[in-house]
N, C-alpha and C positions, 0 to 999 in steps of 0.2 A: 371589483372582482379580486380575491385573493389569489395572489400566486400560488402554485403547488408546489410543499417542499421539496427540497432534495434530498435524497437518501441517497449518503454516496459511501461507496467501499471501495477505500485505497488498497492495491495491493502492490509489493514490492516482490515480483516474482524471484523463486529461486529453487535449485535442483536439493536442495537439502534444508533451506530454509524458507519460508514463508511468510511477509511480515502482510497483517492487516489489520486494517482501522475500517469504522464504521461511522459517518457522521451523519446529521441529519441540520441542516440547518445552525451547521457550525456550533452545533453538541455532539462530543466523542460520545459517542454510546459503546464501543467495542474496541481494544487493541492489545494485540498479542502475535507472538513470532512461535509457526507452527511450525512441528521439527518434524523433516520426510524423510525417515530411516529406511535404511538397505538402499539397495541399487538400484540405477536409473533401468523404468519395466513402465508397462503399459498400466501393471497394476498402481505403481505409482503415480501416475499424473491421472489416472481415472481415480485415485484416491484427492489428488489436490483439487480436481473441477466437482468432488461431490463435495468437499469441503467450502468451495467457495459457491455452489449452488445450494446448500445451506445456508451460508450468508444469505443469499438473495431472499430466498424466501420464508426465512425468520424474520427479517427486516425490512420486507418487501421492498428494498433496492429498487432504485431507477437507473443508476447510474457506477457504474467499471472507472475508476482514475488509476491507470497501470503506469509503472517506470517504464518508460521506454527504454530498449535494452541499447546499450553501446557497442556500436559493430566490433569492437577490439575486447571486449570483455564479456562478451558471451559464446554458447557453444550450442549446438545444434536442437542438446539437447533441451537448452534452456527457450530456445526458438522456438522448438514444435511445442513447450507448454503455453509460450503465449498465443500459439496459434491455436490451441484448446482452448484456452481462456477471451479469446474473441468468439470462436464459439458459440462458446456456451453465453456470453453476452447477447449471440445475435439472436441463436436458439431462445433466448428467455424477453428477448426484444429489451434489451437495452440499451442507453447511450454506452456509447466508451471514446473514454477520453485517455489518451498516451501524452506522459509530459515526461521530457528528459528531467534530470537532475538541474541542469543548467535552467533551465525554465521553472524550476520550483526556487529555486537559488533566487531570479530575478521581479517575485514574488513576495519573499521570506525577509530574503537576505539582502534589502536594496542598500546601503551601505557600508556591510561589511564583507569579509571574506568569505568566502565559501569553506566549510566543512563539517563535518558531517556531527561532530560535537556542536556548535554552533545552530547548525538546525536544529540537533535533537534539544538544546537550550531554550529555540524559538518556540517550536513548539511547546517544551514545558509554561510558555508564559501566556502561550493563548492557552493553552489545557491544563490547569497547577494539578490537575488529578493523576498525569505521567509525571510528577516530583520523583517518589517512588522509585519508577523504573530508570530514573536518570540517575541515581544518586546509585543504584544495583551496577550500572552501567560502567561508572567510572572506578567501579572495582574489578569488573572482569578483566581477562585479559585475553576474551575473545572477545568482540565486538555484538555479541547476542543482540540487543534492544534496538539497535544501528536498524535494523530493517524494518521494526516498527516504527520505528522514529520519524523513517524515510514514509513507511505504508500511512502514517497521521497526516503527514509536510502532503503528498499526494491527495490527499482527500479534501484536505482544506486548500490546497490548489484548484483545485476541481470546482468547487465552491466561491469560492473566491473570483475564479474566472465563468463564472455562469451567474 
Protein backbone atom coordinates (compact mmCIF):
# COMPACT_ATOMS: atom_id res chain seq x y z
CA UNK A 1 0.00 0.00 0.00
CA UNK A 2 1.41 3.54 -0.81
CA UNK A 3 1.68 6.12 1.82
CA UNK A 4 -0.22 9.39 1.33
CA UNK A 5 1.94 12.35 0.68
CA UNK A 6 2.38 15.13 2.75
CA UNK A 7 1.51 18.54 1.85
CA UNK A 8 2.87 20.74 4.29
CA UNK A 9 2.88 24.67 4.76
CA UNK A 10 5.40 26.08 6.98
CA UNK A 11 4.51 29.25 8.37
CA UNK A 12 6.78 31.74 10.28
CA UNK A 13 4.02 33.76 11.92
CA UNK A 14 4.44 37.53 12.27
CA UNK A 15 2.30 40.85 13.05
CA UNK A 16 3.91 42.55 9.89
CA UNK A 17 5.40 39.81 8.27
CA UNK A 18 4.50 36.53 7.00
CA UNK A 19 6.93 33.92 5.83
CA UNK A 20 5.62 30.60 4.01
CA UNK A 21 6.60 27.67 2.16
CA UNK A 22 4.65 24.98 0.78
CA UNK A 23 6.16 21.31 0.41
CA UNK A 24 4.86 18.24 -0.74
CA UNK A 25 7.04 15.36 -0.17
CA UNK A 26 10.15 17.28 0.28
CA UNK A 27 9.40 19.40 -3.34
CA UNK A 28 9.10 23.41 -2.47
CA UNK A 29 6.34 24.14 -4.55
CA UNK A 30 5.63 27.74 -2.87
CA UNK A 31 7.90 30.39 -0.83
CA UNK A 32 7.45 33.85 -0.16
CA UNK A 33 7.35 36.46 2.82
CA UNK A 34 3.84 38.32 2.96
CA UNK A 35 3.97 41.90 3.94
CA UNK A 36 0.71 42.79 6.48
CA UNK A 37 0.49 46.75 6.27
CA UNK A 38 -1.27 49.09 8.61
CA UNK A 39 -2.09 48.23 12.03
CA UNK A 40 -2.60 45.43 14.21
CA UNK A 41 -7.26 45.24 13.66
CA UNK A 42 -9.24 42.31 13.36
CA UNK A 43 -9.29 43.09 9.69
CA UNK A 44 -5.80 42.10 9.73
CA UNK A 45 -5.49 38.75 11.03
CA UNK A 46 -8.96 37.89 9.27
CA UNK A 47 -6.69 39.04 6.30
CA UNK A 48 -3.61 36.52 7.21
CA UNK A 49 -6.09 33.16 7.99
CA UNK A 50 -7.76 34.04 4.46
CA UNK A 51 -4.45 34.06 3.23
CA UNK A 52 -3.28 30.90 4.68
CA UNK A 53 -6.73 29.21 4.11
CA UNK A 54 -6.00 29.79 0.47
CA UNK A 55 -2.83 28.03 0.96
CA UNK A 56 -4.78 25.06 2.19
CA UNK A 57 -7.16 24.76 -0.36
CA UNK A 58 -5.06 25.65 -3.53
CA UNK A 59 -2.66 22.88 -2.29
CA UNK A 60 -5.11 20.92 -0.51
CA UNK A 61 -2.78 20.92 2.71
CA UNK A 62 -2.75 18.21 5.17
CA UNK A 63 -0.60 19.64 7.36
CA UNK A 64 0.22 23.40 9.57
CA UNK A 65 4.44 23.16 10.54
CA UNK A 66 4.20 26.82 12.73
CA UNK A 67 7.30 28.46 14.68
CA UNK A 68 6.57 28.21 17.90
CA UNK A 69 6.55 31.40 19.44
CA UNK A 70 9.23 32.33 22.36
CA UNK A 71 7.71 33.39 25.60
CA UNK A 72 10.30 36.55 25.70
CA UNK A 73 9.72 37.55 22.01
CA UNK A 74 6.35 37.77 21.26
CA UNK A 75 3.38 40.01 22.20
CA UNK A 76 -0.16 39.38 22.64
CA UNK A 77 -0.76 40.28 19.56
CA UNK A 78 1.24 37.82 17.83
CA UNK A 79 -0.50 35.08 20.32
CA UNK A 80 -4.05 35.58 19.44
CA UNK A 81 -2.76 35.04 15.41
CA UNK A 82 -1.44 31.84 16.37
CA UNK A 83 -4.47 31.06 18.11
CA UNK A 84 -6.36 31.88 14.79
CA UNK A 85 -4.04 30.05 12.92
CA UNK A 86 -4.65 26.72 15.01
CA UNK A 87 -8.12 27.55 14.26
CA UNK A 88 -8.43 27.62 11.25
CA UNK A 89 -6.07 24.25 11.10
CA UNK A 90 -8.69 22.55 13.26
CA UNK A 91 -11.63 24.28 11.47
CA UNK A 92 -10.14 22.72 8.03
CA UNK A 93 -9.33 19.37 10.10
CA UNK A 94 -5.72 19.55 9.93
CA UNK A 95 -2.41 18.12 11.50
CA UNK A 96 -0.50 21.03 13.26
CA UNK A 97 2.66 20.57 14.10
CA UNK A 98 4.72 23.63 16.36
CA UNK A 99 8.42 23.28 16.33
CA UNK A 100 10.71 25.82 18.07
CA UNK A 101 13.73 27.19 16.30
CA UNK A 102 15.91 25.09 18.48
CA UNK A 103 14.23 21.89 17.31
CA UNK A 104 14.65 22.86 13.52
CA UNK A 105 18.39 23.84 14.43
CA UNK A 106 18.67 20.01 15.79
CA UNK A 107 17.37 18.64 12.48
CA UNK A 108 19.17 21.12 10.01
CA UNK A 109 21.87 22.09 11.81
CA UNK A 110 23.35 18.79 13.63
CA UNK A 111 27.07 20.08 13.63
CA UNK A 112 27.15 23.47 13.27
CA UNK A 113 26.00 26.53 14.94
CA UNK A 114 22.95 27.78 14.91
CA UNK A 115 21.85 31.00 12.81
CA UNK A 116 19.78 32.18 10.89
CA UNK A 117 22.13 32.67 7.75
CA UNK A 118 23.36 29.16 8.08
CA UNK A 119 19.86 27.78 7.92
CA UNK A 120 18.81 29.94 5.32
CA UNK A 121 22.32 28.28 3.59
CA UNK A 122 20.93 24.76 4.50
CA UNK A 123 18.00 25.10 3.09
CA UNK A 124 19.43 26.65 -0.23
CA UNK A 125 21.29 23.13 -0.49
CA UNK A 126 18.18 20.88 -0.11
CA UNK A 127 16.25 23.58 -2.31
CA UNK A 128 19.18 25.34 -5.06
CA UNK A 129 15.69 27.03 -6.45
CA UNK A 130 15.91 29.61 -3.17
CA UNK A 131 19.74 30.40 -4.59
CA UNK A 132 18.03 33.58 -5.81
CA UNK A 133 16.39 34.63 -2.66
CA UNK A 134 19.68 34.09 -0.61
CA UNK A 135 21.99 35.86 -2.74
CA UNK A 136 18.78 39.20 -2.50
CA UNK A 137 19.18 38.37 1.13
CA UNK A 138 22.77 39.13 1.79
CA UNK A 139 22.34 42.51 0.29
CA UNK A 140 19.43 43.77 2.38
CA UNK A 141 19.97 45.37 5.26
CA UNK A 142 16.61 44.22 6.66
CA UNK A 143 16.56 40.79 7.06
CA UNK A 144 13.31 40.23 4.55
CA UNK A 145 13.85 36.40 3.24
CA UNK A 146 14.93 35.33 7.11
CA UNK A 147 11.26 34.50 7.52
CA UNK A 148 10.99 32.53 4.58
CA UNK A 149 13.86 30.84 5.05
CA UNK A 150 12.82 30.00 8.51
CA UNK A 151 8.89 29.21 6.90
CA UNK A 152 11.06 26.48 4.14
CA UNK A 153 13.53 25.05 7.55
CA UNK A 154 9.68 24.55 9.12
CA UNK A 155 8.17 22.53 6.59
CA UNK A 156 10.97 20.30 5.74
CA UNK A 157 11.13 19.78 9.57
CA UNK A 158 7.75 18.73 9.50
CA UNK A 159 8.51 16.34 6.83
CA UNK A 160 11.49 15.20 7.91
CA UNK A 161 9.89 14.35 11.23
CA UNK A 162 6.71 12.41 9.95
Amino acid sequence: MLKKSLRIIGINPGTRYLGLAVIQDMNLFDWRVKLLEGPWSKKKIDRVTEIISEYIDFYNLSTIALKKLHPSRSSKHLKHLVEKIESLAKEKKLKMREYSIKEVEKVFLVNEKYNKKNLAEKMVSLFPCLVHELRKEKTNKNRYHLRMFEAVALAACCFQKN
